[in-house]
C-alpha positions as CSV (number, residue, x, y, z in Angstrom):
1,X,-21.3,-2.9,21.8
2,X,-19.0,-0.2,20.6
3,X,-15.3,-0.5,18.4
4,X,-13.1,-0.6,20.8
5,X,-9.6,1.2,19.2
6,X,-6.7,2.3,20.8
7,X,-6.3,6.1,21.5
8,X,-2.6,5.7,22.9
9,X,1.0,5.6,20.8
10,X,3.4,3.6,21.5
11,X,7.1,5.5,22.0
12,X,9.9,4.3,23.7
13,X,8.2,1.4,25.2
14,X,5.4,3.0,26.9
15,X,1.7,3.3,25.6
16,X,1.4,7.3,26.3
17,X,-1.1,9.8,25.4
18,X,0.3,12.5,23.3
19,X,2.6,14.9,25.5
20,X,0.7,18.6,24.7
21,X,-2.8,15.8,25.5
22,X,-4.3,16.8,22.2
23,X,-6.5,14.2,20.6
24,X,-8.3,14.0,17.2
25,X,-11.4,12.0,16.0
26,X,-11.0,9.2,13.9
27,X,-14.8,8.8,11.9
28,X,-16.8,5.9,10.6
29,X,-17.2,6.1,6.7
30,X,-20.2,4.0,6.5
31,X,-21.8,6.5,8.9
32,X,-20.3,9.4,9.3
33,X,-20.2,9.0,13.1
34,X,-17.5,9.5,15.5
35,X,-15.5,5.8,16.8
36,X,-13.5,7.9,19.3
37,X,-9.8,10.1,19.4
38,X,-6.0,9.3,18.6
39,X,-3.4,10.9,20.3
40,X,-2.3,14.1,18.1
41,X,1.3,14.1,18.5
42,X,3.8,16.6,17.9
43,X,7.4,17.5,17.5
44,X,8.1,17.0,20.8
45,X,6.5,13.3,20.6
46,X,8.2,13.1,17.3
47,X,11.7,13.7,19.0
48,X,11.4,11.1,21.8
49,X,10.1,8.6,19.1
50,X,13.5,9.1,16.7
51,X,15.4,9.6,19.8
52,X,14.0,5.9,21.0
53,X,14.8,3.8,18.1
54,X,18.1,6.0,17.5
55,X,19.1,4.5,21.0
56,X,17.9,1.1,20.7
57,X,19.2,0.6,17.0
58,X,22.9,1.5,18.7
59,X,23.1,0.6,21.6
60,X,20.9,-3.1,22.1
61,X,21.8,-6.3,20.4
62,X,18.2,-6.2,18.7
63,X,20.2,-5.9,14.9
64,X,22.7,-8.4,15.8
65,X,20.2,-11.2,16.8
66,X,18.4,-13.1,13.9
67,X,17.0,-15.8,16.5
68,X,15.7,-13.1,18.9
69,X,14.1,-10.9,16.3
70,X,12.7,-14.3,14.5
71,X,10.6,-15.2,17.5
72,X,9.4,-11.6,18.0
73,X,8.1,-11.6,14.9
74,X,6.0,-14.8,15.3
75,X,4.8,-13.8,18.6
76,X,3.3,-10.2,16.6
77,X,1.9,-12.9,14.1
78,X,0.3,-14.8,17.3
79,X,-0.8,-11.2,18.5
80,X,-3.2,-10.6,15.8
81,X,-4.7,-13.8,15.5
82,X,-5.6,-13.8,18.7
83,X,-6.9,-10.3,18.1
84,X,-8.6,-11.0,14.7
85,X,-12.4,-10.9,15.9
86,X,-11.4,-7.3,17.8
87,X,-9.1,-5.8,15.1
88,X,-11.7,-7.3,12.0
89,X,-14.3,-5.1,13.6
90,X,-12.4,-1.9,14.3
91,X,-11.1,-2.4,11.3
92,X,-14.2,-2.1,8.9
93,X,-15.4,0.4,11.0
94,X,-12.2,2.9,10.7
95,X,-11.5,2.2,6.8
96,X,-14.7,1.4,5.5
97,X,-13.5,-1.5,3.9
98,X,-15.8,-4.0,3.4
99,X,-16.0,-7.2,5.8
100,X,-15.0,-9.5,2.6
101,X,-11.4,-8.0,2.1
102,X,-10.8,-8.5,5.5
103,X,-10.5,-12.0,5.0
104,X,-7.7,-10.9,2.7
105,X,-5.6,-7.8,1.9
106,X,-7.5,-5.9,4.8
107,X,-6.1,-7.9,7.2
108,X,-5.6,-11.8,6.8
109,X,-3.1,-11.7,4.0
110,X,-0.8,-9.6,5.8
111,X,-0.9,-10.8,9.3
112,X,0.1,-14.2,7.4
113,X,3.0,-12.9,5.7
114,X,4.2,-11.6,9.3
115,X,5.1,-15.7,9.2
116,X,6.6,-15.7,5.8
117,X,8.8,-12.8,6.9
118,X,10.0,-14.7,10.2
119,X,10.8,-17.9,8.3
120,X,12.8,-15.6,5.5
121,X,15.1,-13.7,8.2
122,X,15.4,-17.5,10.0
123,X,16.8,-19.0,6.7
124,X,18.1,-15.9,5.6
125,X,21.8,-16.0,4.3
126,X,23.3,-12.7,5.6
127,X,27.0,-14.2,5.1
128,X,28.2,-14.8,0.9
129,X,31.5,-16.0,0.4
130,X,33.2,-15.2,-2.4
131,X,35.9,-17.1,-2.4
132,X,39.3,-15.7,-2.8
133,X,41.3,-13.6,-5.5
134,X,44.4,-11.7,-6.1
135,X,43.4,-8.2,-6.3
136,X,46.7,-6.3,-7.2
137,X,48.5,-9.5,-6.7
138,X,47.5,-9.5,-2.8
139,X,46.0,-12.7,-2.5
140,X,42.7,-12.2,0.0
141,X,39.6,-14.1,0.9
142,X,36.8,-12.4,0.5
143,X,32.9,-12.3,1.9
144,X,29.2,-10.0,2.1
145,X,27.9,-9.0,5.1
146,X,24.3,-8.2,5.1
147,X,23.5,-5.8,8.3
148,X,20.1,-3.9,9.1
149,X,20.1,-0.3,7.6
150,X,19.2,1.8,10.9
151,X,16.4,3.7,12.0
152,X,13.5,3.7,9.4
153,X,10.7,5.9,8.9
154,X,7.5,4.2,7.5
155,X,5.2,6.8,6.7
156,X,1.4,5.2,5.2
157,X,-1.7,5.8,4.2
158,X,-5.3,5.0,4.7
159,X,-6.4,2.6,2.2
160,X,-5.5,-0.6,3.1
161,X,-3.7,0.2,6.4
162,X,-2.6,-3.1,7.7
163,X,-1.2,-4.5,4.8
164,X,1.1,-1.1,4.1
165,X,1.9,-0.9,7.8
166,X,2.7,-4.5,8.4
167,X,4.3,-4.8,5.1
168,X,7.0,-2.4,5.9
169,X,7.2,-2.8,9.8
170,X,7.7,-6.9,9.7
171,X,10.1,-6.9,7.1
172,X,12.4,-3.9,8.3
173,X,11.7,-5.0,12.1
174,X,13.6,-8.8,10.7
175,X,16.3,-7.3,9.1
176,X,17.1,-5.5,12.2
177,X,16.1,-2.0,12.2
178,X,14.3,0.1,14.8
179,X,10.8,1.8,13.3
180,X,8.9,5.0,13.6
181,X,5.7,4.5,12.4
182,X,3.5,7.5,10.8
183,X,0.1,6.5,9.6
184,X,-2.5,8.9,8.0
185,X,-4.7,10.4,10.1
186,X,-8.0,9.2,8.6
187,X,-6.8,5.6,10.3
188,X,-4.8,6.3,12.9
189,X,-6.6,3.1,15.0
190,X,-4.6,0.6,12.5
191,X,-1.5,1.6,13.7
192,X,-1.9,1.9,17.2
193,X,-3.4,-1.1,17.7
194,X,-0.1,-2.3,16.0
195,X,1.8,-0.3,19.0
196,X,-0.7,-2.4,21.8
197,X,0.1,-5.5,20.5
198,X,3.9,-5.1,20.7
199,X,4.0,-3.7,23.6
200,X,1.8,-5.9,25.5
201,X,2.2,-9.2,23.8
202,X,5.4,-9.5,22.0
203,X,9.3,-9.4,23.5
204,X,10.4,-6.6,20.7
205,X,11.9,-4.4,23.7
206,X,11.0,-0.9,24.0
207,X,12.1,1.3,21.6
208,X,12.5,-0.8,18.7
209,X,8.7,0.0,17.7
210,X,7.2,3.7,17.8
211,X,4.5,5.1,16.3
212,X,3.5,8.5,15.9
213,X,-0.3,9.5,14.9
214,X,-1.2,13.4,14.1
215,X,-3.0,16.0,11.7
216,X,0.0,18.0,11.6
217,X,1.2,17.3,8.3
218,X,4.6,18.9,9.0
219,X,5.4,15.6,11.4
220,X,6.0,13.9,8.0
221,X,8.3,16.1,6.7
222,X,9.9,16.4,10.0
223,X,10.4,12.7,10.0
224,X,12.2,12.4,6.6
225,X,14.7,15.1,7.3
226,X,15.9,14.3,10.8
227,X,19.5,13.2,10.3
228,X,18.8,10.6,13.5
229,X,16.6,8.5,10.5
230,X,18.6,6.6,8.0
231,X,16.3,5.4,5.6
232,X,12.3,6.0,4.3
233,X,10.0,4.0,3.5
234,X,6.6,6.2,1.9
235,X,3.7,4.6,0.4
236,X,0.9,7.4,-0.8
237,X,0.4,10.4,-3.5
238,X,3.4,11.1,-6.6
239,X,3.2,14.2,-5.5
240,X,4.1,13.6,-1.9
241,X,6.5,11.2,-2.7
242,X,8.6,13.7,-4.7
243,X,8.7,16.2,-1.4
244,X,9.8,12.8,0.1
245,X,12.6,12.6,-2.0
246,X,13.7,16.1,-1.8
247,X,13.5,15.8,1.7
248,X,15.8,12.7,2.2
249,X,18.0,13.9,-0.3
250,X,19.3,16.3,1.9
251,X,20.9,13.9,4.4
252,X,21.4,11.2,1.4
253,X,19.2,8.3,2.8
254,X,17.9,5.6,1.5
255,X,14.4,5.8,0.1
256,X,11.5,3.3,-1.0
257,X,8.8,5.2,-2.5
258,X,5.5,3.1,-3.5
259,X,2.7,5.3,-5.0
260,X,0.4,6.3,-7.7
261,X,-1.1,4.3,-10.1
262,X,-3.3,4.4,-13.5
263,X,-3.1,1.0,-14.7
264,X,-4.9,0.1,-17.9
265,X,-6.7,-3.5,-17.8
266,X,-5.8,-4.7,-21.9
267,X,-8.5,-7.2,-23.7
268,X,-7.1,-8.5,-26.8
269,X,-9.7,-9.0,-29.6
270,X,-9.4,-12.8,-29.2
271,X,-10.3,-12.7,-25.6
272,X,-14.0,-13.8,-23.2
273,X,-14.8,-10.0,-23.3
274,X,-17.7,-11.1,-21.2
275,X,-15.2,-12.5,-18.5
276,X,-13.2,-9.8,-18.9
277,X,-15.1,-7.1,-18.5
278,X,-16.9,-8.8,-15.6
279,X,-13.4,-9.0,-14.2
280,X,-12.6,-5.3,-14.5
281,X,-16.1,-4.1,-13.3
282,X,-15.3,-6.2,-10.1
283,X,-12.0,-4.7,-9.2
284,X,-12.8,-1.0,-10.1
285,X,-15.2,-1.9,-7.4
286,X,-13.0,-3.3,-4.9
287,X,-13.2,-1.0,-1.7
288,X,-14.8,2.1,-4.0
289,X,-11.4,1.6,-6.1
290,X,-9.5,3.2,-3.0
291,X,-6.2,1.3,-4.5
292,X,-3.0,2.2,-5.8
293,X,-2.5,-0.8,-8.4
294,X,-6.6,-1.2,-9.3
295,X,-7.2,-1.2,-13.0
296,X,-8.9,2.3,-13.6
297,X,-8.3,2.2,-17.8
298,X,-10.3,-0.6,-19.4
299,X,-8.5,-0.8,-22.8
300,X,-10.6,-3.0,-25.3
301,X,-10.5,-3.6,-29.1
302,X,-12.6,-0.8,-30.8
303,X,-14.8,-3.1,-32.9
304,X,-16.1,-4.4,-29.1
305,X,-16.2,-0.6,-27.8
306,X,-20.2,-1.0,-28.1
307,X,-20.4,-4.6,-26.6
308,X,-17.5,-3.7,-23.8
309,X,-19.4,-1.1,-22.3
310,X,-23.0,-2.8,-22.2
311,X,-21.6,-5.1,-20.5
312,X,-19.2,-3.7,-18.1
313,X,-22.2,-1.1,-17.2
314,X,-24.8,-4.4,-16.5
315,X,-21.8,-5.5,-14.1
316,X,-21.4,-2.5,-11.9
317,X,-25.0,-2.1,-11.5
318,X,-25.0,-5.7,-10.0
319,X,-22.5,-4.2,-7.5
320,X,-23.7,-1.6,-5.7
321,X,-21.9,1.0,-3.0
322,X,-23.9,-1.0,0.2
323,X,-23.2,-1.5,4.0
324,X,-19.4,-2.0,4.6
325,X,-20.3,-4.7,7.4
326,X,-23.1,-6.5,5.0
327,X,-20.4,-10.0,3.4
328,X,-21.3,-9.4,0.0
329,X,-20.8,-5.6,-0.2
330,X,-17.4,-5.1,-2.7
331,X,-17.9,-1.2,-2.9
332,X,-18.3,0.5,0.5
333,X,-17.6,4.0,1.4
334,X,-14.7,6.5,0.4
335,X,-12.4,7.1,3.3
336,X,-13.3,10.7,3.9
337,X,-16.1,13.7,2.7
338,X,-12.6,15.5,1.8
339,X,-12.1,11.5,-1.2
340,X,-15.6,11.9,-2.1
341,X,-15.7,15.3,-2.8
342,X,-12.2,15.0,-5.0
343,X,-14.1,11.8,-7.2
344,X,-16.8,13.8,-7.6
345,X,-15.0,16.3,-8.9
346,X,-12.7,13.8,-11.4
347,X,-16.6,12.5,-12.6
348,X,-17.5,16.7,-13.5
349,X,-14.7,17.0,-15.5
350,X,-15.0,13.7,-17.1
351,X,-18.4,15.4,-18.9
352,X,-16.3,18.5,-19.3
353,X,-13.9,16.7,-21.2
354,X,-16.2,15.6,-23.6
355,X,-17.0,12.0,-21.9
356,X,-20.0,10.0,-20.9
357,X,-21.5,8.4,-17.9
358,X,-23.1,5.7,-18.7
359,X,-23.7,4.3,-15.4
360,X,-23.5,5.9,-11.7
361,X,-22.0,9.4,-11.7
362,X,-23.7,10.2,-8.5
363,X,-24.4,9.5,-4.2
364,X,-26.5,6.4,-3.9
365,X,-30.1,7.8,-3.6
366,X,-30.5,4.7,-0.7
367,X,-28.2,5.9,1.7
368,X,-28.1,9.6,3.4
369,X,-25.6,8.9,5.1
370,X,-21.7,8.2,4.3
371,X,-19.3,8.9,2.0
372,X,-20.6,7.0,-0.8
373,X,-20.1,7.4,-4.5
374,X,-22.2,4.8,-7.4
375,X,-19.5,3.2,-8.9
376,X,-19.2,5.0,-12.4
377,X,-18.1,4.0,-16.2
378,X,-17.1,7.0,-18.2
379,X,-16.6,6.5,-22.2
380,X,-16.5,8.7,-25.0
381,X,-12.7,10.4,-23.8
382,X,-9.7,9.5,-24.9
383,X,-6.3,8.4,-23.3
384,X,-4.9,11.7,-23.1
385,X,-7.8,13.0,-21.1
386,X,-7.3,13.9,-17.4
387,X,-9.6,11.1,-16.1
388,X,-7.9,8.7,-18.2
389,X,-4.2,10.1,-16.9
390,X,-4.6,10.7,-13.3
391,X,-5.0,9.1,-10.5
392,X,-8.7,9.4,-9.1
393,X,-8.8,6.9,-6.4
394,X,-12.5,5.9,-6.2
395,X,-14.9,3.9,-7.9
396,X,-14.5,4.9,-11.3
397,X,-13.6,3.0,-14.5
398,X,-12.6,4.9,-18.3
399,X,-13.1,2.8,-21.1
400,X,-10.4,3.3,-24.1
401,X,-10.7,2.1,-27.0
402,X,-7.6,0.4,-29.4
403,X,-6.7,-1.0,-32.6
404,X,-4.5,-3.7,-32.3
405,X,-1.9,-5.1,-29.7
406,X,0.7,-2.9,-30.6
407,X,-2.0,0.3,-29.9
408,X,-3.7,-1.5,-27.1
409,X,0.9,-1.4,-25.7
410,X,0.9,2.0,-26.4
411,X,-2.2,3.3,-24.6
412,X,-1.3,1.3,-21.2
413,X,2.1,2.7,-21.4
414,X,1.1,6.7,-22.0
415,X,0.8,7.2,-18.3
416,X,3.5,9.3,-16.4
417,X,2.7,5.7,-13.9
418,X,3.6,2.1,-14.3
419,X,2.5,0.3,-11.2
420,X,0.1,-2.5,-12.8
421,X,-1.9,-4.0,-15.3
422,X,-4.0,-6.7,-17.1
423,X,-4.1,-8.4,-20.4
424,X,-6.4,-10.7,-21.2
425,X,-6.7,-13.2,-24.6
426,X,-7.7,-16.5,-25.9
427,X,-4.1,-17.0,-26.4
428,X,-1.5,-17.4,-23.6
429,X,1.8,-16.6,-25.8
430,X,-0.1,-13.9,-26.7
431,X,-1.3,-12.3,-23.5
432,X,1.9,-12.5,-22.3
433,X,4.0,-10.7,-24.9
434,X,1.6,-7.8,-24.3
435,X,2.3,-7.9,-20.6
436,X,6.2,-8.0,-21.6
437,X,5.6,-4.9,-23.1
438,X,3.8,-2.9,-20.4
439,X,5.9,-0.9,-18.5
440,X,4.5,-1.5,-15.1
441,X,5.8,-3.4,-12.3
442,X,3.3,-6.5,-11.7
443,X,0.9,-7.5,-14.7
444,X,-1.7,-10.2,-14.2
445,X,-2.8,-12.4,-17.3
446,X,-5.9,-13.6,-17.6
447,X,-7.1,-13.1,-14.2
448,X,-3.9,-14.4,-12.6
449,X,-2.9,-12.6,-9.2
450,X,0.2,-11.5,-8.4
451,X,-0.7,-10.7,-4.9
452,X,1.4,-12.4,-2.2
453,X,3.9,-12.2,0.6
454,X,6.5,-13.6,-1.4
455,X,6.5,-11.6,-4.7
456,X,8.1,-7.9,-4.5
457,X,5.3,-5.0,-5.5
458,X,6.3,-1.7,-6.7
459,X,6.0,0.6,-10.0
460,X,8.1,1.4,-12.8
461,X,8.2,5.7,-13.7
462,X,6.2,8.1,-11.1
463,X,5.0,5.2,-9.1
464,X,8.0,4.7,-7.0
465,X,11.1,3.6,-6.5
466,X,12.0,0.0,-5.1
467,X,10.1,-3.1,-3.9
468,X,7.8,-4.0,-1.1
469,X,7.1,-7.7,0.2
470,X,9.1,-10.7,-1.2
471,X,13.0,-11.3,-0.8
472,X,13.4,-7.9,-2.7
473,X,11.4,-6.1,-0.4
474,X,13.1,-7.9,2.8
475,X,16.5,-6.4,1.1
476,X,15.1,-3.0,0.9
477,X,15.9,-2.5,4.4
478,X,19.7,-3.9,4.6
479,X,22.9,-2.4,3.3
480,X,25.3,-5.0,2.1
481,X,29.3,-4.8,3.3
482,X,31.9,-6.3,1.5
483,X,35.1,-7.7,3.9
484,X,38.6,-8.9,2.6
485,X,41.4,-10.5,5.0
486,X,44.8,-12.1,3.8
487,X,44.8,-15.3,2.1
């Protein structure tokens, strides 16, 4: 039997095919073979999709009622489990993500928090009194008003599509906006199944949701300038996000920006560098590293550099790139022959810098077919090296060596990013005084993960501005209004 995706968008209520009846392919990592066609949309589809949740945003009750949008929510929730078996499926086949992480970030996790979100906007308190005053001797009572922030444009990428999707569209969707969806067109299945399920199985009425799938790369742009949107939400590349913010600067709107990441995974000298470095092989691993806040820079003490590498190099042979649908693959395919090609190119100019490879470096000489890459340790370069400083996005792992705490501080903070990190030690105390000191925006310590619905994600410097998921990411999408009467 063949994935079954959905080749339709959803705008203004209606599952349509794209108006000019363009289509694009959407292609199987593991295989290289085509899954089927999206709807390529254009300006025109664009248009009636910001022209949708313009209308609905001001003219329905949809941001007025909490209860409404609280059982919409659930019923989305309801959707996808109902879905799971379908969606798991379609899922591994679009991304390449291996069937394990569906059971988690892939898919699982963020359907759950779809719940989390709904009880949040239900117990919510969108009303703060603040008692009264005597502001210029006026006496006044005087209260907040939380209210939805309009029409939002969520634009994401490919890497782990239903938890970016999902966690921007259920939290901004509770607060009370109206959405137009953009997803990257190497997934475009993830996001209109999202469409099909709302339309067909929830009560959110038409126009609240839209989504928008293309290869024109100028619909994003598009998107942020319109003067109809009033806030952005962008998860993807520094460098995008910049034009993101140039572009929304011209009509002033709000902006949450989640992206790049180079986050340095510290072992003190007192720590289990076996563990450890076990640890760090795993989660360079992790979907062929195709993650934002993965650990790319192992930091250990230099007196270990020897040990550190023999034995982060026995653990990524244990983990081979493999068969995306097999339940104990961890690495699977890059997204696209256009990812591989770019870490192929990060692991040449890691030997033109000067570096190693001790392990991988190469295509699995198993598989023909795919866009596999051997996850790959590089030592021998230092921090200030171009494989150690940007972002490469693939299953590759730098060792650095340091001399000390302090050093070990300094080399996870040289990084134009600060989205993540990890510090491992024998000694609690001291792990996390290191993690004080990093200059990233979630830190786990000793193998603690920060991952979950209800704890806000996002990066200190280049990698972004604002937070997504918990109660901080809920308030992302609501502007706060202060009211005063006589007292």
């Amino acid at each position: 039997m063949g994935i079954l995706g959905e080749e339709r968008v959803l705008i203004d209520g209606v599952l349509r095919a794209a108006s000019s009846g363009r289509v694009f392919e959407t292609i199987n990592p593991a295989t290289e073979e085509v899954l089927g066609v999206a709807a390529d949309c254009d300006v025109t589809d664009l248009d009636n999709a910001i022209g949708a949740a313009r209308r609905s945003f001001d003219e329905t009750t949809w941001s007025t009622d909490v209860a409404f949008r609280v059982k919409c929510i659930r019923q989305l929730r309801d959707a996808f489990l109902a879905h799971s078996d379908e969606i798991r499926a379609m899922t591994i086949a679009e991304t390449g993500s291996p069937l394990m992480l569906t059971y988690s970030a892939q898919l699982d996790t963020p359907v759950e928090a779809l719940g989390w979100i709904a009880d949040l906007a239900e117990s919510y308190e969108w009303e703060h009194d603040l008692g009264r005053a005597e502001p210029f001797g006026m006496p006044a009572h005087r209260w907040t008003r939380r209210e939805a922030t309009g029409v939002i444009a969520a634009i994401t990428p490919w890497n782990v599509p239903h938890q970016i999707n999902l966690a921007k569209v259920g939290p901004a969707l509770a607060a009370g906006n109206t959405v137009v969806l953009k997803p990257a067109p190497d997934t475009p299945w993830c996001a209109t199944i999202l469409g099909r399920l709302i339309a067909e199985e929830t009560d959110i009425p038409a126009g609240v949701f839209n989504v928008v799938t293309s290869t024109d790369h100028g619909i994003g742009a598009a998107l942020t300038s319109d003067p109809r949107v009033d806030q952005i939400s962008f998860t993807g590349s520094t460098a995008t996000g910049r034009s993101v913010m140039r572009s929304a600067s011209e009509t002033l709107k709000k902006v949450f920006l989640e992206l790049g990441g180079k986050s340095a995974f510290v072992v003190l000298d007192d720590a289990d560098l076996k563990g450890a470095t076990g640890i760090a092989a795993f989660t360079v691993c992790t979907h062929a590293g195709q993650g934002c806040a993965i650990t790319t820079r192992l930091v250990v003490p230099r007196a270990q550099l020897d040990e550190a590498v023999s034995l982060t190099a026995a653990t990524l042979a244990k983990l081979p790139a493999g068969d995306p649908t097999d339940g104990g693959t961890v690495c699977g395919p890059l997204v696209s022959a256009r990812q591989r090609e770019r870490v192929e190119g990060y692991i040449r100019l890691a030997v033109e810098e000067g570096g190693t490879i001790v392990t991988g470096g190469g295509r699995p000489s198993n598989m023909d077919r795919g866009f596999f890459v051997e996850p790959t340790l590089i030592t021998g370069v230092s921090n200030d090296a171009r494989v150690a400083q940007e972002e490469i996005f693939g299953p590759v792992l730098v060792v650095i060596p340091h001399d000390g705490d302090e050093d070990a501080v300094r080399i996870a903070n040289d990084s134009v990013y600060g989205l993540s990190g990890s510090v491992w030690s024998g000694d609690r105390d001291r792990a996390v005084g290191v993690a004080n000191a990093m200059r990233t925006g979630t830190v786990g310590v000793n193998g603690g993960i920060w991952f979950s619905p209800d704890v806000p994600f996002g990066g200190y410097k280049q990698s972004g501005v604002g937070r997504e998921m918990g109660v901080a990411g809920f308030e992302e999408y609501l502007e706060t209004k202060s009211i005063a009467e006589p007292a």
